[in-house]
Backbone as CSV, one residue per row, in Angstrom:
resi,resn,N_x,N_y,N_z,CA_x,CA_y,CA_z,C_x,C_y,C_z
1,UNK,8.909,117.793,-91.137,9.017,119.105,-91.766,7.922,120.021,-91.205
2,UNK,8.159,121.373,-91.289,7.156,122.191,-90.291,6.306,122.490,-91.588
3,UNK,4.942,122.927,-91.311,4.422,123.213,-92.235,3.885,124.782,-91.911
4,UNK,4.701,125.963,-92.528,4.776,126.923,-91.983,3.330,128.079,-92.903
5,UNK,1.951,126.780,-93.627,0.946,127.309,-94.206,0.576,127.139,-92.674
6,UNK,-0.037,126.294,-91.989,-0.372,125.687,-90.910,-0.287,127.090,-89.420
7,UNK,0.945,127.429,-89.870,1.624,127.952,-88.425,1.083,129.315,-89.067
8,UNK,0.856,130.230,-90.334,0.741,131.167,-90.208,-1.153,131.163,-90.183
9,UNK,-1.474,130.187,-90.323,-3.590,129.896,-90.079,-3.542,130.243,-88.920
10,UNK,-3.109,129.789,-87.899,-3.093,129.769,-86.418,-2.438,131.086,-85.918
11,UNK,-1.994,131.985,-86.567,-0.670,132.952,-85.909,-1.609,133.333,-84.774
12,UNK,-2.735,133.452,-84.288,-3.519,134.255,-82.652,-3.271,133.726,-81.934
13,UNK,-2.587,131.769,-82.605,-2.700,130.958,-81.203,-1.245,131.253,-80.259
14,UNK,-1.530,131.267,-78.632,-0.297,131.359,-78.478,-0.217,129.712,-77.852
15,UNK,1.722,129.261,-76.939,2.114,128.604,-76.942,2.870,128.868,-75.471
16,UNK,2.429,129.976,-75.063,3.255,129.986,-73.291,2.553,129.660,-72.694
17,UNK,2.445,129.677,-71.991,1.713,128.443,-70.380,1.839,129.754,-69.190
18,UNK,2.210,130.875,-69.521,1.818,132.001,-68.519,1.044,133.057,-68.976
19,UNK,-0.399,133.354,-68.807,-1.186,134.291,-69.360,-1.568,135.564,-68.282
20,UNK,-1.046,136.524,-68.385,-0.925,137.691,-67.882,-2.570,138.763,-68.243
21,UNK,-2.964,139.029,-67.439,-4.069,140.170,-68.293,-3.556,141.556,-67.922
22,UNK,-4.168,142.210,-69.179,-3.392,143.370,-69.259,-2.645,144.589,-68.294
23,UNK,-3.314,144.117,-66.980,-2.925,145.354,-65.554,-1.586,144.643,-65.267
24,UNK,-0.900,143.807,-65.739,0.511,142.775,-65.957,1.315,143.161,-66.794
25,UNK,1.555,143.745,-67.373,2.524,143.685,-68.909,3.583,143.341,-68.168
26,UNK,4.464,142.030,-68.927,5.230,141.775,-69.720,5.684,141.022,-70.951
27,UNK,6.686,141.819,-71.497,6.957,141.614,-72.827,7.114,139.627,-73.229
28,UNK,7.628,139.271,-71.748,8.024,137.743,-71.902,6.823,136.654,-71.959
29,UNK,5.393,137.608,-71.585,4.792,136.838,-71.544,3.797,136.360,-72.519
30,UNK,1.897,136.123,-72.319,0.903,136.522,-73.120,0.115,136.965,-72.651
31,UNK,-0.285,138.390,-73.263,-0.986,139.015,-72.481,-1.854,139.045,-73.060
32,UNK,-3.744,138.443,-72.163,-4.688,137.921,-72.935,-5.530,139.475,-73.249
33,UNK,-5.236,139.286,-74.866,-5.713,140.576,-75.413,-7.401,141.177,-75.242
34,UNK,-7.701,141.834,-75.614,-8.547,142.837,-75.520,-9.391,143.153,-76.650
35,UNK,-10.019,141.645,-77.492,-10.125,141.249,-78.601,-11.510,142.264,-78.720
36,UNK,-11.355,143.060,-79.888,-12.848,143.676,-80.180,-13.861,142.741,-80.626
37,UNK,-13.509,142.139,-80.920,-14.328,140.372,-81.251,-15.595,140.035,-80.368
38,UNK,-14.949,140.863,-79.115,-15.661,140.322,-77.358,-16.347,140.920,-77.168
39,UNK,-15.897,142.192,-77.635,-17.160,143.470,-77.006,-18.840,143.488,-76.550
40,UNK,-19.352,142.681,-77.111,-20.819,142.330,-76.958,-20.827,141.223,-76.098
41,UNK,-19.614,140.557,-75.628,-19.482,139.606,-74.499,-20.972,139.838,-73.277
42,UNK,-21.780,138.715,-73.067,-22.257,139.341,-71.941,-21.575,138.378,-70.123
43,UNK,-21.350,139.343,-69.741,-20.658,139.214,-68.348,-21.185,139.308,-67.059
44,UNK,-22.698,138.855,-67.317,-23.801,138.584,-66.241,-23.186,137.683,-65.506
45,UNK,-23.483,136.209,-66.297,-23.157,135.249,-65.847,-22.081,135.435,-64.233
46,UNK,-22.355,134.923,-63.400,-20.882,134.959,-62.360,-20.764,133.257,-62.240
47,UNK,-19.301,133.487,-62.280,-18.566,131.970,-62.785,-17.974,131.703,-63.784
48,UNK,-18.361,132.953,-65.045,-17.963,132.851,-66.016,-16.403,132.122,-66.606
49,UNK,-15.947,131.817,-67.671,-14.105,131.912,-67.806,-14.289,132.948,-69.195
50,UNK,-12.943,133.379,-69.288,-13.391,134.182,-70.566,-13.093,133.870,-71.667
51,UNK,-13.256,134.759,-72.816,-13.866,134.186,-73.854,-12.354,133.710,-74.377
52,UNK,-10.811,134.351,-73.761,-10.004,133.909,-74.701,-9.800,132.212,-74.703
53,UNK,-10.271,131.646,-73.535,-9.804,130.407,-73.295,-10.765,129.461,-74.873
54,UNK,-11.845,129.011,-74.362,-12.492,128.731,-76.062,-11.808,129.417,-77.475
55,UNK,-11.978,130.349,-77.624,-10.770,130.872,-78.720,-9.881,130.706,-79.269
56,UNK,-8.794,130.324,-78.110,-7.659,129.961,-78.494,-7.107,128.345,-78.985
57,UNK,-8.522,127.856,-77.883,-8.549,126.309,-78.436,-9.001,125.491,-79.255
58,UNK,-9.777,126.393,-79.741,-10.841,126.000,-81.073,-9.780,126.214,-82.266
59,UNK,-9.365,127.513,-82.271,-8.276,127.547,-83.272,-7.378,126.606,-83.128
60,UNK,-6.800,126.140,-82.095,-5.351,125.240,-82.220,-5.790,123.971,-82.336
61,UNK,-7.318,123.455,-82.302,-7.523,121.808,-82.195,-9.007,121.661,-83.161
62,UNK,-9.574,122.335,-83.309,-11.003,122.291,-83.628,-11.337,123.317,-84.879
63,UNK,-10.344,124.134,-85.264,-10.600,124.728,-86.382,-11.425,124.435,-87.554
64,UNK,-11.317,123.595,-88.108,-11.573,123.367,-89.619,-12.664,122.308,-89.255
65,UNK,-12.749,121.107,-88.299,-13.252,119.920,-88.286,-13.454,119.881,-87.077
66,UNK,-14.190,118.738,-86.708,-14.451,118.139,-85.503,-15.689,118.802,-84.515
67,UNK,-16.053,117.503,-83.702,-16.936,118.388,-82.920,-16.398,118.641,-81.336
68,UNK,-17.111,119.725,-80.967,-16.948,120.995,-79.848,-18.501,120.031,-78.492
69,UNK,-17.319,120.379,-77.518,-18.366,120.097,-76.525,-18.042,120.888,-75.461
70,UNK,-18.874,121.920,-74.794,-18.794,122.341,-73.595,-19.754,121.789,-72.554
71,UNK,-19.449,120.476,-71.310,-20.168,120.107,-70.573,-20.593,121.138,-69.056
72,UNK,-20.150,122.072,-69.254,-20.400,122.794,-68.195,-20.643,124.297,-68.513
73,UNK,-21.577,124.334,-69.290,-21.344,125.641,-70.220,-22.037,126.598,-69.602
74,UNK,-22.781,126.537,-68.407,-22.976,127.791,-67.614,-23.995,129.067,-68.563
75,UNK,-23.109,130.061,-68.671,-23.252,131.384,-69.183,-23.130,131.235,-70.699
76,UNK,-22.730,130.350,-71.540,-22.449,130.343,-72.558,-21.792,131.070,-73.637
77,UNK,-20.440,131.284,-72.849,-19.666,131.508,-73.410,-18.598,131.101,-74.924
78,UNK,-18.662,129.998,-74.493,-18.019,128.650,-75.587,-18.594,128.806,-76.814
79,UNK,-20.196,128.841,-76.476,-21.413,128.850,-77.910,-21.084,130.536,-78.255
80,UNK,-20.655,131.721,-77.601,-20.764,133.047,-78.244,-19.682,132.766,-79.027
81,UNK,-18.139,132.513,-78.713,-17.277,132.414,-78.807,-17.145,131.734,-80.590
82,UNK,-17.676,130.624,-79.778,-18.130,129.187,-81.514,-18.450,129.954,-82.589
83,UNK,-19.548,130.879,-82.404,-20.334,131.295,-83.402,-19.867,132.453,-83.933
84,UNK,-18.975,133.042,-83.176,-17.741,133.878,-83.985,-16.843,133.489,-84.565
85,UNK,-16.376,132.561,-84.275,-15.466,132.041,-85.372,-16.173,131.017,-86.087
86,UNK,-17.538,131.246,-86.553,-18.095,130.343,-87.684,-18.065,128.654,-86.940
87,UNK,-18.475,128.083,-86.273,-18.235,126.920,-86.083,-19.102,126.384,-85.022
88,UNK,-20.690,127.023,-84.721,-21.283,126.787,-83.607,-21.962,125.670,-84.117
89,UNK,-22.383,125.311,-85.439,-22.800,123.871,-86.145,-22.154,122.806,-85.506
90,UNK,-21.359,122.939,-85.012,-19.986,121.596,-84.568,-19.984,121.772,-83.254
91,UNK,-20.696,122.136,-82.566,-21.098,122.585,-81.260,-22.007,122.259,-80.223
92,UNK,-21.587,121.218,-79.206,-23.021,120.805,-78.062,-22.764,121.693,-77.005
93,UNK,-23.660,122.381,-76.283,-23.254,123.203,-74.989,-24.544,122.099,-73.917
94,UNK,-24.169,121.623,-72.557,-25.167,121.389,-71.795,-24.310,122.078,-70.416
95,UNK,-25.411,122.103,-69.384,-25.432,122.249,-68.240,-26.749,121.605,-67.355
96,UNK,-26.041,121.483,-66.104,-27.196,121.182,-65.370,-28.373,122.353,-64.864
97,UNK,-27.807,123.455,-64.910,-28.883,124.669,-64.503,-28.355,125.580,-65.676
98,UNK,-29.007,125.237,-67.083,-28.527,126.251,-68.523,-29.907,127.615,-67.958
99,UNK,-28.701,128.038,-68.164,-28.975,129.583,-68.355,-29.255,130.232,-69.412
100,UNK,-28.790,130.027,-70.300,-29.272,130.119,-71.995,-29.674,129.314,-73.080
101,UNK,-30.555,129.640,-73.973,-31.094,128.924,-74.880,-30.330,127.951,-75.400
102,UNK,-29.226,128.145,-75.780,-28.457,127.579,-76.544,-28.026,126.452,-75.981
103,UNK,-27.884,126.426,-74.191,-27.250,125.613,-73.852,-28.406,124.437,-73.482
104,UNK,-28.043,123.036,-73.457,-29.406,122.151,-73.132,-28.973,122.145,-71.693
105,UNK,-30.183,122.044,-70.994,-30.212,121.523,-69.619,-30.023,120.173,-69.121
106,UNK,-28.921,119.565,-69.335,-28.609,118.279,-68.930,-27.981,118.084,-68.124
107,UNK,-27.652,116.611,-67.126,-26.392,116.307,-66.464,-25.561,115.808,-67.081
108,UNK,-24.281,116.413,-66.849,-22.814,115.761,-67.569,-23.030,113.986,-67.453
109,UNK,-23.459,114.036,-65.953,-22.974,112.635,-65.593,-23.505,111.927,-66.279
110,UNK,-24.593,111.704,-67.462,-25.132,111.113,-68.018,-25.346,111.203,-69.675
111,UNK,-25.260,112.460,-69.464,-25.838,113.308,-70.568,-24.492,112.748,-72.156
112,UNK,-25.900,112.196,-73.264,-25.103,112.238,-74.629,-24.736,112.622,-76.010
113,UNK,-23.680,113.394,-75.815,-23.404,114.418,-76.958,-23.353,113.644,-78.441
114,UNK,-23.311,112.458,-78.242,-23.295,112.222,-79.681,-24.813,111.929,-79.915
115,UNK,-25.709,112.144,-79.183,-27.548,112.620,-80.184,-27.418,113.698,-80.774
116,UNK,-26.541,114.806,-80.509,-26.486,115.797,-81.075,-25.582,115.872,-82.295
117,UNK,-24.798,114.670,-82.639,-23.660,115.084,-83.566,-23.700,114.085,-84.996
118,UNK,-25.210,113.046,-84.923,-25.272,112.550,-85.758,-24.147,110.454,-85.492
119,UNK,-23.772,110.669,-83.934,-23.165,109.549,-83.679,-22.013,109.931,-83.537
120,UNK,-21.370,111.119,-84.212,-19.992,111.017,-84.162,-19.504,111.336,-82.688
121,UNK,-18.323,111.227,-82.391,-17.203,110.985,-81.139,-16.863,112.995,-81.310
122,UNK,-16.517,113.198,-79.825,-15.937,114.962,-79.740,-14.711,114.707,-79.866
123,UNK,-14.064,116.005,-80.940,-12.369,116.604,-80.478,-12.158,117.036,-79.952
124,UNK,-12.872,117.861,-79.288,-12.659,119.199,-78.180,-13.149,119.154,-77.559
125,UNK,-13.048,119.301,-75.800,-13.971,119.503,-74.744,-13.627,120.470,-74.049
126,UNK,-14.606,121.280,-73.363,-14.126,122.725,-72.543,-15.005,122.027,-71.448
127,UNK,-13.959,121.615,-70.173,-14.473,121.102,-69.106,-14.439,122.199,-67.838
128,UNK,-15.411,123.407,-67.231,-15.286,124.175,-66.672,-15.771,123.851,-65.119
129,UNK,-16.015,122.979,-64.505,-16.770,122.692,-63.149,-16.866,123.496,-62.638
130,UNK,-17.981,123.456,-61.580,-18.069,124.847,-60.317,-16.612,124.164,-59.764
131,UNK,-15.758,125.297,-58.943,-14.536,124.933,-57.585,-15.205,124.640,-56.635
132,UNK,-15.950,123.263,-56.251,-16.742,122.695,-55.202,-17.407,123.463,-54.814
133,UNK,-17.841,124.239,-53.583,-18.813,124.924,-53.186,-18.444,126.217,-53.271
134,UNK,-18.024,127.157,-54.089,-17.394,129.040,-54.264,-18.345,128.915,-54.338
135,UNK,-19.296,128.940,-55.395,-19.913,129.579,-56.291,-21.309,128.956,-56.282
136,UNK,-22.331,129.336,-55.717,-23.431,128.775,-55.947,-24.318,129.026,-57.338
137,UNK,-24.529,127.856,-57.918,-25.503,128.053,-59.362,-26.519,127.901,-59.247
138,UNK,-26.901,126.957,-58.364,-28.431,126.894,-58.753,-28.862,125.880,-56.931
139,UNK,-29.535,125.247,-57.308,-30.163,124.672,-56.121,-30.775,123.305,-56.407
140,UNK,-30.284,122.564,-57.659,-30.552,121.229,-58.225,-29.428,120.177,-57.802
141,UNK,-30.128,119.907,-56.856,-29.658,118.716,-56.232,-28.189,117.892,-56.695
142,UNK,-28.070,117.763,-58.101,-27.162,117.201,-58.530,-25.990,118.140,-58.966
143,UNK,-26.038,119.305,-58.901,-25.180,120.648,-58.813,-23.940,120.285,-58.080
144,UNK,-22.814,120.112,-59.045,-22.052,119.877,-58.289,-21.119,120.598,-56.991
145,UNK,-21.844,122.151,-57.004,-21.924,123.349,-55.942,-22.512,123.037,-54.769
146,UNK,-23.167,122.085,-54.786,-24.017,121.975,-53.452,-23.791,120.315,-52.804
147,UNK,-22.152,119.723,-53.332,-21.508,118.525,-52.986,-21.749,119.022,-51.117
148,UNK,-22.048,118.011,-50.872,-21.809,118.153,-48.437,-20.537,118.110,-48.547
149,UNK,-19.320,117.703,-49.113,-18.351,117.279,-48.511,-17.224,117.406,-50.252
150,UNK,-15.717,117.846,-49.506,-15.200,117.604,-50.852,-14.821,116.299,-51.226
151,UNK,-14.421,115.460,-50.099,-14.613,113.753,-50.909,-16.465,113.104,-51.809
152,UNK,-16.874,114.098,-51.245,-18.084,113.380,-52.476,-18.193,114.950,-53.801
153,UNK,-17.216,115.140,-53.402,-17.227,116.405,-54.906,-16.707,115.531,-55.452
154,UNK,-15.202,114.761,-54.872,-14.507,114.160,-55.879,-15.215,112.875,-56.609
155,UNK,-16.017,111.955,-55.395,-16.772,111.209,-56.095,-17.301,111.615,-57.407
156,UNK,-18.603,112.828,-57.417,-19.328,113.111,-58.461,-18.633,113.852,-59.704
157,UNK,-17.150,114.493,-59.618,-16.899,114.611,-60.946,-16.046,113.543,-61.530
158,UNK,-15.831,112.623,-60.275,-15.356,111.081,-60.935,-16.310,110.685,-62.429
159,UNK,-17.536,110.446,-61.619,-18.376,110.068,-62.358,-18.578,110.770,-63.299
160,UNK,-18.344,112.323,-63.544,-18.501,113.018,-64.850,-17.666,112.773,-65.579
161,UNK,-16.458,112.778,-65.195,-15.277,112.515,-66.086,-14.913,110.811,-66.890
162,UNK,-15.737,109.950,-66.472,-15.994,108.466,-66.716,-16.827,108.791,-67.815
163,UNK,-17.841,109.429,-67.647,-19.173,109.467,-68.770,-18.139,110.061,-69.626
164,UNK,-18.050,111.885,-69.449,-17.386,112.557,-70.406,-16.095,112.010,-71.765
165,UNK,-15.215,110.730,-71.012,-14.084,110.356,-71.793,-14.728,109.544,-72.446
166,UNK,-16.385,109.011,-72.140,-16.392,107.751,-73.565,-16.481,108.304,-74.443
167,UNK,-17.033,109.996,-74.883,-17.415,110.387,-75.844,-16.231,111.177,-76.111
168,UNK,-15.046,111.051,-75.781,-14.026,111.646,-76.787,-13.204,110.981,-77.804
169,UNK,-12.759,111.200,-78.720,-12.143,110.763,-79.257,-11.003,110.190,-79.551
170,UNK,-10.173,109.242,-80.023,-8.996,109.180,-79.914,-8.184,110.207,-79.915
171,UNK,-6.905,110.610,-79.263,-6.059,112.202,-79.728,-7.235,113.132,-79.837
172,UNK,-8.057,113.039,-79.109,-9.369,114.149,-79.004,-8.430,115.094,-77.810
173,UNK,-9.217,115.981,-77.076,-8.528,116.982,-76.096,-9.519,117.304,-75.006
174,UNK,-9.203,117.569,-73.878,-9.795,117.885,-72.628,-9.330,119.515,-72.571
175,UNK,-10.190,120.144,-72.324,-9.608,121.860,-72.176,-9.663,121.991,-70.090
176,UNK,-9.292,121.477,-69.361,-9.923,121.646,-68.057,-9.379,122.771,-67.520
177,UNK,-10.757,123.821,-66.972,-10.150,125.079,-66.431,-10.335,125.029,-65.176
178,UNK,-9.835,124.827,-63.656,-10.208,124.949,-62.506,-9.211,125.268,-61.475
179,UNK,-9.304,126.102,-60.687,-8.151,126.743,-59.905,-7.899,125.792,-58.329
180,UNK,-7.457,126.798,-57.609,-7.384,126.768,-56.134,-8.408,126.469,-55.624
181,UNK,-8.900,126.243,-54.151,-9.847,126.980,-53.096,-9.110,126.703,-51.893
182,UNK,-9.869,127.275,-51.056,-10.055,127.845,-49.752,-10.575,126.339,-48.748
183,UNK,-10.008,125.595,-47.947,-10.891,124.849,-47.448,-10.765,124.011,-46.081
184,UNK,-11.662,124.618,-45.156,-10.885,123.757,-43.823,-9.244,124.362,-42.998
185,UNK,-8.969,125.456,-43.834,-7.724,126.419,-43.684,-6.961,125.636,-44.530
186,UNK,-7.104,125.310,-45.226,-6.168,124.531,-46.160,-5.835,125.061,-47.423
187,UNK,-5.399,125.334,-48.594,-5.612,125.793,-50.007,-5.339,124.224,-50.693
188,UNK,-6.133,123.988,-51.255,-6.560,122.925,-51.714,-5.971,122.828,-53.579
189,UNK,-5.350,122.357,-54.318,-4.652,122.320,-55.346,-6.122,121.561,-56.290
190,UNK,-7.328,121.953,-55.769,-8.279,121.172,-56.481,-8.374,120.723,-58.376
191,UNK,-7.499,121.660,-58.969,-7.535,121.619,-60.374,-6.455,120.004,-60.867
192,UNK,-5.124,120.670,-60.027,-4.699,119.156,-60.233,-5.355,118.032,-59.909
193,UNK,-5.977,118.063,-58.861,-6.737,116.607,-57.888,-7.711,116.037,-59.463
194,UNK,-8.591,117.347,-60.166,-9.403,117.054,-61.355,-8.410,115.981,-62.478
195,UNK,-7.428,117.005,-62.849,-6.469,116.901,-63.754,-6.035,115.033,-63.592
196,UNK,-5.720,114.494,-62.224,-5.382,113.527,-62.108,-6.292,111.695,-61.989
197,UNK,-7.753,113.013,-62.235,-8.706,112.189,-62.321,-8.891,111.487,-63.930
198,UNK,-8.475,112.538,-64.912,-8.809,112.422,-65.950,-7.194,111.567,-66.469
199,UNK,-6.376,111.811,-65.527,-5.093,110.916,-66.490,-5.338,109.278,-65.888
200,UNK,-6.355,109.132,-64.397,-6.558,107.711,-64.630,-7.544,106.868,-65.634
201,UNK,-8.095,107.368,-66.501,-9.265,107.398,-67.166,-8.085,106.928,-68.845
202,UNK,-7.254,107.643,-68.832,-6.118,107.464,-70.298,-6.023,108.958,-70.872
203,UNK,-5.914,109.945,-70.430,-5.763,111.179,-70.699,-4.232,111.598,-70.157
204,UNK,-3.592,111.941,-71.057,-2.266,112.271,-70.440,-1.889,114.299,-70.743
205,UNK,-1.498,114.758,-69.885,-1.468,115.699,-69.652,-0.612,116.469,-70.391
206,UNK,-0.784,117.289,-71.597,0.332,117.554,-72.414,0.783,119.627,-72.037
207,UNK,-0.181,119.947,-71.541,-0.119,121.322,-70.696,-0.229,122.023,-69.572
208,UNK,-0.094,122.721,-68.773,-0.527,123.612,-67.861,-0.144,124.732,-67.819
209,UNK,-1.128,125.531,-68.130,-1.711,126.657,-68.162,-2.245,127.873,-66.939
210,UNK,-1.141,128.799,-66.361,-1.051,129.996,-65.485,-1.896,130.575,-65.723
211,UNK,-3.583,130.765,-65.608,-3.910,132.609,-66.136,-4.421,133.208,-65.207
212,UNK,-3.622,134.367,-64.816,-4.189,135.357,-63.661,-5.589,135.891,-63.714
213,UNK,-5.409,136.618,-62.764,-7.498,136.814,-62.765,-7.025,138.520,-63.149
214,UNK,-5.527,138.992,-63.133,-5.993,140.171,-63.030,-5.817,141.249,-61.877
215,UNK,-5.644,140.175,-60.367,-6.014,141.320,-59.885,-4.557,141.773,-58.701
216,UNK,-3.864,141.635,-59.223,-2.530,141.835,-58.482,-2.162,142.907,-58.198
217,UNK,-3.127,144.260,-59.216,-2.766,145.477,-58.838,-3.623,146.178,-57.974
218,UNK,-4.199,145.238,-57.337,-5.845,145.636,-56.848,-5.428,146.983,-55.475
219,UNK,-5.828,147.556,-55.355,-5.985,148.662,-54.228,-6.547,148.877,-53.256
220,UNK,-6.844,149.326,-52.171,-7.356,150.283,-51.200,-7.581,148.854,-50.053
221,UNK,-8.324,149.256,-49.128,-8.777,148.778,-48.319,-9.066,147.395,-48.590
222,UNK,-10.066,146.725,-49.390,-10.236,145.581,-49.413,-8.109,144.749,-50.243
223,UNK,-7.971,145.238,-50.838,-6.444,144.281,-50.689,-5.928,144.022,-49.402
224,UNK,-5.441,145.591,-48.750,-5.758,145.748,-47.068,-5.648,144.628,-46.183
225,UNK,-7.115,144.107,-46.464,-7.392,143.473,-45.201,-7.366,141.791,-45.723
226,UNK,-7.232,141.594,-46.878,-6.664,140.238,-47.552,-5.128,140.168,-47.455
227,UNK,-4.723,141.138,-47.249,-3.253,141.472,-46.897,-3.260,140.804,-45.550
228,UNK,-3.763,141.819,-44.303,-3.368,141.268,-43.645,-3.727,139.828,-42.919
229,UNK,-5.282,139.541,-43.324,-5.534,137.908,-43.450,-4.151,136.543,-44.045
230,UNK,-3.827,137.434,-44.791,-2.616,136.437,-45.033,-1.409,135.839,-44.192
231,UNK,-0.988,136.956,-44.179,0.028,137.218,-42.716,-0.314,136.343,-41.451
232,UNK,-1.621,137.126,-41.252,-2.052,136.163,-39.549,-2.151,134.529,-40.059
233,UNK,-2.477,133.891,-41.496,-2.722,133.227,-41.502,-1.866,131.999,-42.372
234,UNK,-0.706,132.643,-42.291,0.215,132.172,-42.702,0.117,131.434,-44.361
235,UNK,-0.522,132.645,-45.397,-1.196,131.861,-46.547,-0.309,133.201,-47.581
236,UNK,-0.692,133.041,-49.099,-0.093,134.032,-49.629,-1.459,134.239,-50.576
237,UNK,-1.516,135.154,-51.545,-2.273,135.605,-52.637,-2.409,134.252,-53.418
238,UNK,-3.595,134.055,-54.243,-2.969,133.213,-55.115,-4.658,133.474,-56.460
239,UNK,-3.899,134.265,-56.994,-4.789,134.998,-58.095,-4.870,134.146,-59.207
240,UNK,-4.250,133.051,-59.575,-4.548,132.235,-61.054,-5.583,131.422,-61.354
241,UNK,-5.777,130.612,-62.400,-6.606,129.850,-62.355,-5.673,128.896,-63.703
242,UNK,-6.193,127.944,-63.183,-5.236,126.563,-63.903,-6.068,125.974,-65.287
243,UNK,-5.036,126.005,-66.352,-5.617,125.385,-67.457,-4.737,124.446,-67.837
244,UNK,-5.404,123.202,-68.106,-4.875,121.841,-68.192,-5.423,121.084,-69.915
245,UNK,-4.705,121.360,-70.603,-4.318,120.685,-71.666,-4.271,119.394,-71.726
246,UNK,-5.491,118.480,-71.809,-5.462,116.505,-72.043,-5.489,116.333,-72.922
247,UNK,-4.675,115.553,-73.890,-4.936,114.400,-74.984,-5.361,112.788,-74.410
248,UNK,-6.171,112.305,-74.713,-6.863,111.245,-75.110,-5.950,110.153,-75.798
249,UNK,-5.594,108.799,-75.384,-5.406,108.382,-76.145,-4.134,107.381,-75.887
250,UNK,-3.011,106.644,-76.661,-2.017,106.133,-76.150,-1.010,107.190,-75.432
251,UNK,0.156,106.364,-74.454,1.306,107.079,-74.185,1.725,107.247,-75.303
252,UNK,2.340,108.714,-75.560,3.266,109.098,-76.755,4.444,108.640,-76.408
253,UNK,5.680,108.951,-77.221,7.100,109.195,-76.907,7.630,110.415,-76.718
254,UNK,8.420,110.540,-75.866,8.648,111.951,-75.743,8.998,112.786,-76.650
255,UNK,8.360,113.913,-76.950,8.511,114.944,-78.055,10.066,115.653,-78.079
């Protein structure tokens, strides 16, 4: 039986797997709103994800109970996010190069969230990795930005994702956000390669998640010349970034 108290608690959450931002409208899709909630967002950070992704998942899995873990919490977003919807008590943020107070300076690969929770096991995880070498964070050795090679990227978030699943819970959840890259002339499907790390571990994959960056309507000169980079290089646009929905736990039956 549906329990339609349940469904109207949640009505912000959505349920499509294509997230459009607003320079996109359509009606078929979700278009990730423009929450006044955010406004004091700070958007220093580069690397950031935004704030709807935590939001939407806290409400649909972590609402009322359970504890919240962001192992890659960067800019600290997850913790602004938490503490707007009342729930940053239920909340570990680490990183290896924390940038904010809030977040502890730890390595995933080791690092244990249940000192922080009194022993208990996480429901929720917001797993954000650097995309192998884009994005430089910091210059600590164990950064997974500054991997030599992408077979030892994959090694080292092996090893994060081994640590990370002891501390989830049964029917606990993996939030993993990680896109494309660029590599060797190749475009590299790196989010799945993650994604498939975590279903050998007992995580089975119950989503995937489209969300554009946005910039499809982009203009002038610099589209231009990504334009014609494409062409010569026989590649296309590819503006999304992949969100992967894990449950923890036995094979289900099909729903």
């Amino acid at each position: 039986m549906i329990d339609w108290k349940i469904m109207k608690e949640v009505d912000n959450v959505t349920t499509e797997s294509l997230w459009i931002s607003p320079l996109c409208k359509d009606d078929l899709k979700f278009e990730i709103p423009q929450r006044k909630l955010f406004k004091d967002w700070d958007r220093s950070f580069h690397g950031l994800f935004i704030p709807e992704i935590p939001y939407q998942f806290i409400l649909r899995f972590a609402r009322e109970s359970g504890w919240i873990w962001d192992c890659f919490a960067g800019g600290g977003t997850t913790f602004y996010v938490a503490k707007l919807l009342g729930c940053s008590n239920r909340l570990v943020c680490n990183d290896i190069a924390s940038k904010e107070e809030d977040v502890i300076q730890a390595d995933t690969r080791t690092f244990d969230p249940t000192l922080y929770t009194q022993g208990s096991l996480i429901r929720l995880v917001f797993f954000h990795p650097p995309y192998f070498n884009i994005i430089k964070f910091s210059d600590e050795e164990g950064d997974l930005c500054n991997c030599p090679s992408l077979e030892t990227y994959y090694d080292e978030i092996n090893t994060v994702i081994k640590n990370v699943s002891t501390y989830v819970e049964e029917n606990g959840f993996v939030i993993l956000v990680c896109g494309n890259i660029w590599y060797k002339g190749e475009e590299i499907d790196l989010g799945v390669q993650v994604k498939e790390l975590f279903r050998s571990v007992g995580f089975k994959n119950k989503s995937h998640i489209i969300k554009d960056y946005g910039e499809t309507k982009a203009k002038g000169n610099g589209y231009n010349l990504q334009y014609y980079r494409n062409l010569k290089n026989d590649t296309n646009f590819f503006y999304g970034d992949n969100i992967f929905v894990l449950k923890k736990g036995k094979r289900e039956k099909d729903d």
